[in-house]
N, C-alpha and C positions, 0 to 999 in steps of 0.2 A: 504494500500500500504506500503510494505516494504522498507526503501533505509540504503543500508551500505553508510558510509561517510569512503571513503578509505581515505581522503586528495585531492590529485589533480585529483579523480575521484568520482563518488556517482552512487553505483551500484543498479537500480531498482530488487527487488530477491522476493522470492513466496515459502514460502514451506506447504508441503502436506502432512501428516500423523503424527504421535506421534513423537517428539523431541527425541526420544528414539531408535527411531527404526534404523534399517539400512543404511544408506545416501547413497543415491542415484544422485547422481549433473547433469544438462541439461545443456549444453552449445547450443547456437544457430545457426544457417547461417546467412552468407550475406545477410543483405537484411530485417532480419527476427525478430523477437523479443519472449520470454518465450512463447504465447497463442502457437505456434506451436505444443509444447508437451502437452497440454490441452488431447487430442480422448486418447493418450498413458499413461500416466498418470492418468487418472479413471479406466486406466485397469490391471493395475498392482496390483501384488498383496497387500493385508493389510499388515498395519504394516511397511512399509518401509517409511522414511523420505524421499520425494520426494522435492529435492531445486533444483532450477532454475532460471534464472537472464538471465537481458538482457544487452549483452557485450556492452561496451563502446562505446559510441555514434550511439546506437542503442536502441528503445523503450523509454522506460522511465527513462535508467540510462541520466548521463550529458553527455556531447559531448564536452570532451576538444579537443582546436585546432588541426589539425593534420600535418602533417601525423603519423599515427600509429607505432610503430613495434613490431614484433610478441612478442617480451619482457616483453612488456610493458603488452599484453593482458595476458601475462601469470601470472605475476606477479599480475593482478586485479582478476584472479582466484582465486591463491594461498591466496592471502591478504584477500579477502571474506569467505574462508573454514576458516582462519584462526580467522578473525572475527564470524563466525559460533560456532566455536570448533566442525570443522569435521575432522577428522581422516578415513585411512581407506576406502575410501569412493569406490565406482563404479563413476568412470566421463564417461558420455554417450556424445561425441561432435558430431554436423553433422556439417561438411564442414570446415567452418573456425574454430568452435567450435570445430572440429577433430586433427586440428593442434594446438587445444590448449591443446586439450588431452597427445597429445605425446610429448610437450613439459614439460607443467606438470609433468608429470609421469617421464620423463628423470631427472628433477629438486628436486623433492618432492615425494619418494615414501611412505614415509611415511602418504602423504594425502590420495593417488592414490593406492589403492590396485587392482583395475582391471580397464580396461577400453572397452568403447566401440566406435568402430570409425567407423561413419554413412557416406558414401556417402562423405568419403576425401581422400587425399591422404598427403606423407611425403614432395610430392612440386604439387604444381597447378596451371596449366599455366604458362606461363615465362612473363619476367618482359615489354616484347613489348606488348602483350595480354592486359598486367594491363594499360599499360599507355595510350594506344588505352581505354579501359573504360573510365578510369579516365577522359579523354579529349571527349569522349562524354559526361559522365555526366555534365560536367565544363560548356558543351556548349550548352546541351538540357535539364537538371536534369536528376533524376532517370526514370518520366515518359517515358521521351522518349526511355528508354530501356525496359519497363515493356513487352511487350509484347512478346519480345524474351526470357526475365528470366522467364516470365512464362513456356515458350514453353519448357525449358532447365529444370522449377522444378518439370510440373506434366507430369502423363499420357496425353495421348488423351483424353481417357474417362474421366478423372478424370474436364479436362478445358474444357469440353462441360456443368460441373455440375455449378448450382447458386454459390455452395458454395468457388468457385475461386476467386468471384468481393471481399470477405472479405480479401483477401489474395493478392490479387495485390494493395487493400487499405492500405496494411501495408506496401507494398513493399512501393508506391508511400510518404507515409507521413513519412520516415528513414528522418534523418537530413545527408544533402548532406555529409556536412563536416566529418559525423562520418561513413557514406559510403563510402563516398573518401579515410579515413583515414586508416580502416580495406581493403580497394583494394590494400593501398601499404606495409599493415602488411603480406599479399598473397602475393604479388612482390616480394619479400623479404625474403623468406624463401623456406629452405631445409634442410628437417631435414632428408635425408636418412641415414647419418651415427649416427645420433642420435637413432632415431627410429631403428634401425637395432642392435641397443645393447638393448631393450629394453627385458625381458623375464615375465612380469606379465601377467594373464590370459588375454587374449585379444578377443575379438567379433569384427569380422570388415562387416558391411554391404555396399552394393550396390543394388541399382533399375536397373532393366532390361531397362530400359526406360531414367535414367538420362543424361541429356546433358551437365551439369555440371563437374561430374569426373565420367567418363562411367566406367562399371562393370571392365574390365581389366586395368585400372590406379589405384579403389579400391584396386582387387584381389593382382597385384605387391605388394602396400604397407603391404595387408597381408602378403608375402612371406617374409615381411623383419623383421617378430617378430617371433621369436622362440616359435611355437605353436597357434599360430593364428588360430581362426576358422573363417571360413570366407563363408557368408551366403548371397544370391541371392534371394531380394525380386522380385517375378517377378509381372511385371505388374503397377512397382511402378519408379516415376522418382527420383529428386534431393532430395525431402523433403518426405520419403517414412512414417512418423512420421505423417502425413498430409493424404495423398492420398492409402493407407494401414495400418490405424494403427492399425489396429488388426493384424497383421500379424505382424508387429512391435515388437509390446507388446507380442505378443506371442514367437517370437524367442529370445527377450531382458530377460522376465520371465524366461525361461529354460537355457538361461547364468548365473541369477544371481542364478538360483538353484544348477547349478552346481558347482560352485565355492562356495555355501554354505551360498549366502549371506540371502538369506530367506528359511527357512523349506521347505521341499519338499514334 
């Protein structure tokens, strides 16, 4: 097990292929922790340094007090690459992990040479939505919403399969406090005028099926990057990494080819 010691965070991180190679970074969703990009991640190609971490008070990193703000997640990004000595990199975010993307890149492009933004958007829900969570979780935990964030992360098909109970068990065992804290780092931000000066090569995915940030809230924030390619996995919900990762991996591969990041 890996852990950077930022100071007043200590980030649980995982990397895959030769120190050498291409850098690759996963940031994660709500809810979620690094095994998510596990099916995506054996299927990319050789050679590229695959890093990944799980955002603050979520998985195995620490969970300082909250409430969050999107700042602050950015800043535990940057300060990890930076502990890393990555440069350059492709940042692949899904969800919240998305707005950490284009925060990033807006801050540091020198880290951020392209990015890919999974199944998010430049704002996500307003801040009544968050505080309505917030004040169930407060009152019932996370369980008592598991059922519904399921419904919002996969397919039909996908939660009829065994391999969903692994998946709601991650959900159920997040630490409240660093669940809570990342709902009001969401609350909390709008980066449409940010995002919208943004011109690096950008990949923006959407699930046909997500409940989370459905295909046309995606598609918008594509329009607001000069050049955006913007790709409909169909048949896939919030965590399309999860429930199509071949089809994932496969459109994620042919981005980084053509922006040059690995031989084609």
């Amino acid at each position: 097990m890996k852990i950077a010691d930022l100071g007043d965070v200590a980030l649980h991180y995982r990397e895959d292929g030769p120190p050498d190679g291409a850098p690759v970074v996963f940031a994660n969703a709500l809810g979620c922790d690094l095994r998510i990009w596990d099916d995506v991640i054996e299927r990319l190609p050789a050679g590229l340094r695959a890093i990944r971490y799980d955002m603050r008070g979520h998985g195995l990193s620490s969970c300082p007090p909250g409430p969050y703000s999107m700042g602050a997640l950015i800043r535990d990004a940057e300060r990890l690459l930076e502990a890393l000595a990555v440069r350059d990199c492709v940042f692949v975010g899904l969800s919240i992990g998305g707005m950490v993307a284009q925060g990033l890149a807006v801050k540091r492009l020198d880290l951020v040479r392209a990015m890919v933004l999974s199944n998010t958007a430049a704002k996500i829900g307003t801040p009544e939505i968050w505080q309505d969570r917030i004040e169930a979780v407060r009152k019932g935990g996370i369980a008592a919403l598991s059922e519904a964030t399921l419904a919002r992360w996969f397919s039909r098909r996908y939660r009829q399969s065994s391999d969903c109970t692994l998946w709601q068990n991650m959900l159920n065992r997040q630490p409240i406090e660093g669940y809570l804290g990342c709902c009001a780092a969401i609350s909390g931000t709008d980066f449409y005028t940010p995002t919208a000066s943004l011109t690096l090569p950008t990949l923006v995915l959407a699930g046909s099926e997500d409940g989370s940030t459905p295909p046309d809230l995606v598609r918008e924030t594509a329009g607001l990057i000069k050049g955006a390619r913007f790709h409909l996995i169909r048949g896939a919900g919030h965590l399309p990494c999860i429930d199509r990762p071949e089809d994932y991996a496969a459109v994620l591969t042919t981005f980084l080819r053509e922006i040059g990041h690995v031989e084609s």
